[in-house]
N, C-alpha and C positions, 0 to 999 in steps of 0.2 A: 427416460428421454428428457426429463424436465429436467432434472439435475445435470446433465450436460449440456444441454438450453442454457441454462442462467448461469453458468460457471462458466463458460464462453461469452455472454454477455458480459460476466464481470468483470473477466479479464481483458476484454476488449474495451469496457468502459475506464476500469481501470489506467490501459495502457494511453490511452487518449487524455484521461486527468493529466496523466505523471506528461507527456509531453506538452501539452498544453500550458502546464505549470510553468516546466523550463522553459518553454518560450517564453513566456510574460517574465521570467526571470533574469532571461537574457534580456529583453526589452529594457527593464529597469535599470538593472548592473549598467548598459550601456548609458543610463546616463551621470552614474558615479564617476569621478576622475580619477586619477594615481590610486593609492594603496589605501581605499577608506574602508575600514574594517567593517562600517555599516554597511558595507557590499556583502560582503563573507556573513554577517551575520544576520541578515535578511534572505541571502539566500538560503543559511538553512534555516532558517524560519519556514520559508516558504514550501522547501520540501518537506518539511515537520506535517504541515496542513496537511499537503498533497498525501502522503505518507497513511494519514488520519482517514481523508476522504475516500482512499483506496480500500483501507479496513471497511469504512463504515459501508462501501460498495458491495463487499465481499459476504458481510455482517447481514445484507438487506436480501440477499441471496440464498442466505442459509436459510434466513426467518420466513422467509416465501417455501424452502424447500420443508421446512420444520410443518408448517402451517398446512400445508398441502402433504401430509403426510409419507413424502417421500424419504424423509432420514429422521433417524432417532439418535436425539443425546445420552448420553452415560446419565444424568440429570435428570430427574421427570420434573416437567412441564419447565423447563427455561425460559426466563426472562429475555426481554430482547437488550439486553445491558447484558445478561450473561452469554447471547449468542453472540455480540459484540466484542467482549472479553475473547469468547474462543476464537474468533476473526482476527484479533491483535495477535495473541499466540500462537497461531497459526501463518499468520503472513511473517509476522519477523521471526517463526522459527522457533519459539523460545518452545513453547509445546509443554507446558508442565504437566498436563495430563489429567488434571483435576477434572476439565469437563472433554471430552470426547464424542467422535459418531460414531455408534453400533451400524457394523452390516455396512447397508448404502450410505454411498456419498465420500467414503473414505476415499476414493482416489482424487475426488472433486478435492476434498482437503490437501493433497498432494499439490496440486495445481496452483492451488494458495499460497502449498509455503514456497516454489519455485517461483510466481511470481514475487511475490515478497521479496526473495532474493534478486533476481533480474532486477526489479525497481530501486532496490536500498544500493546495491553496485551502479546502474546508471545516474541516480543521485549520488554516490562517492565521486565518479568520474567526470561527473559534469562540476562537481565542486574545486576535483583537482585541477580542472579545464580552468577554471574562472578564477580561483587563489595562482595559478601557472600565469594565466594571461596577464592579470591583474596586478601579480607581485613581483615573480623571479623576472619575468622579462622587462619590468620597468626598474630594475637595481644597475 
């Protein structure tokens, strides 16, 4: 029950970072003029953090769920740098497999990397949105 407790949290806090973010991004961009490229490259800066924040969200969830012995690593006794690590590869998918969860928690990992994906496409989309607004329609 905890580990769908706080994988629901995460995702829920997550999903608040990433628009929160784009808001404050659209806020700023709005005060750049014509085609200033420090538009585009602040904006993904910004989603870079968000992006980070998201993992480190996810990262803070496992280590709660590790702690409270409700999931085990392929790794005996991990780091919170190493559950960090599997939080990064796990949200963007990449998944090398080095460190893994035995048993429970594996679908919670699921959840991860489909957020991961839903976040990194609505930051491609909102980028396309703001290089579109910003570029093609002002030639």
């Amino acid at each position: 029950m905890l580990i769908i407790l706080l994988t629901i949290l995460a995702v829920s806090l997550s999903i608040a970072i990433h628009y929160s973010v784009l808001l404050m991004t659209t806020a700023i961009l709005a005060r750049f003029h014509g085609r200033h490229p420090a538009s585009i490259i602040l904006s993904l800066f910004l989603a870079v953090i968000a992006h980070l924040l998201e993992i480190f969200v996810f990262a803070v969830a496992w280590y709660i769920m590790y702690k409270n012995q409700f999931i085990q690593f392929s790794v005996p006794s991990p780091s919170f740098i190493d559950i960090l690590y599997f939080s990064g590869t796990t949200y963007t998918t990449i998944g090398y497999g080095d460190i893994v969860i035995i048993d429970e928690g594996r679908l919670a990992a699921v959840v991860e990397g489909v957020m991961g994906l839903v976040l990194i496409a609505w930051t491609a989309s909102f980028t396309y949105f703001e290089m579109n607004r910003k570029w093609v329609n002002r030639i």
